[in-house]
N, C-alpha and C positions, 0 to 999 in steps of 0.2 A: 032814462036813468034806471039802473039796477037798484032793486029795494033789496034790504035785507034777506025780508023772504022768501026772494026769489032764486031759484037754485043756479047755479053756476055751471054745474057737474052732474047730470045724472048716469045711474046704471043703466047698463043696455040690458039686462033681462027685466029687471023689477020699476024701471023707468024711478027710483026716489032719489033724494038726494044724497049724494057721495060726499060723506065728511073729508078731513085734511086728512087723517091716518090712512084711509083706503087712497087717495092721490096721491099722497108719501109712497107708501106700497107698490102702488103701480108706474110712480118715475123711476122707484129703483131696480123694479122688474126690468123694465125699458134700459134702465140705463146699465146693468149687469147684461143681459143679452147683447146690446149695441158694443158693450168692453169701453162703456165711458163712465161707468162709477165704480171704484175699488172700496173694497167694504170696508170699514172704519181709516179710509182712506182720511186725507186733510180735505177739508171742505170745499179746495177747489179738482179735488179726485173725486166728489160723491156728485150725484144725480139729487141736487134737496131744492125741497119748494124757493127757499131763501134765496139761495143762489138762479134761481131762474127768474124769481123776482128782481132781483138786482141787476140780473143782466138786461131784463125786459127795458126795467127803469133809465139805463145806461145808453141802452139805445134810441128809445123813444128820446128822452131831453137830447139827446145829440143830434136829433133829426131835424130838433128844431119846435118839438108841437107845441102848441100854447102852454103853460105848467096846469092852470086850471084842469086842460084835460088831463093830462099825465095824473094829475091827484085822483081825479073821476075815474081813472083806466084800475090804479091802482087799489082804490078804496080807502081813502083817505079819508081820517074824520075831519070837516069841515067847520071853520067858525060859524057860531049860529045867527051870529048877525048876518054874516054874507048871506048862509042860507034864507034868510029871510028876504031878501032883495036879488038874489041871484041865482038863477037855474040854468044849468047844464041842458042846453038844445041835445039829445039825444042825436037825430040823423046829424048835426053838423059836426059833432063830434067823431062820430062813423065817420065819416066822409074826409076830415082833416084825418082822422089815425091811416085812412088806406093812403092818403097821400105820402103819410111820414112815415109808416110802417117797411122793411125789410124786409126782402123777397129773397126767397132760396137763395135766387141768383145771385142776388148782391149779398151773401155771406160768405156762398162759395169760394 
């Protein structure tokens, strides 16, 4: 399981952690060169965190994976009662998302 303080994102020259404003930045670098985000485009015209969260989310549940994981993938604040009796197995979690997870291929 990911903790808090563990980074998600880091820089390739200074190796720290990469806030959401510099990921913001550079999906819509990405996605202005690629010609898939129009700038003050409708939300489903822009390259934004939101929307690739939602589609992440879209497709994982449609895949089928446990919801527990999908909460876990997505960072969901959990009840602290469960927490207290119920931990997220890290490798079997990896292991069901490569199962349920989309491949180039199958988007193509």
């Amino acid at each position: 399981m990911l903790l808090d303080e563990d980074p998600v994102f880091l820089g390739i020259t200074c190796k720290n952690r990469i806030g959401g404003e510099q990921i913001r930045l550079n999906m819509k670098k990405i996605g202005l060169k690629c010609g898939l985000h129009i700038e003050n485009g409708r939300s489903d015209e822009r390259i934004i965190p939101g929307a690739m969260r939602h589609t992440f989310t879209n497709n994982i549940k449609e895949s089928g994976l446990n919801p527990d994981y999908v909460a876990e993938l997505r960072g969901d604040k959990r009840d602290k009662s469960q927490d207290a009796y119920y931990r997220i197995n890290t490798v079997r979690l990896i292991e069901e998302y490569d199962k349920h997870a989309l491949t180039l291929a199958e988007v193509s």
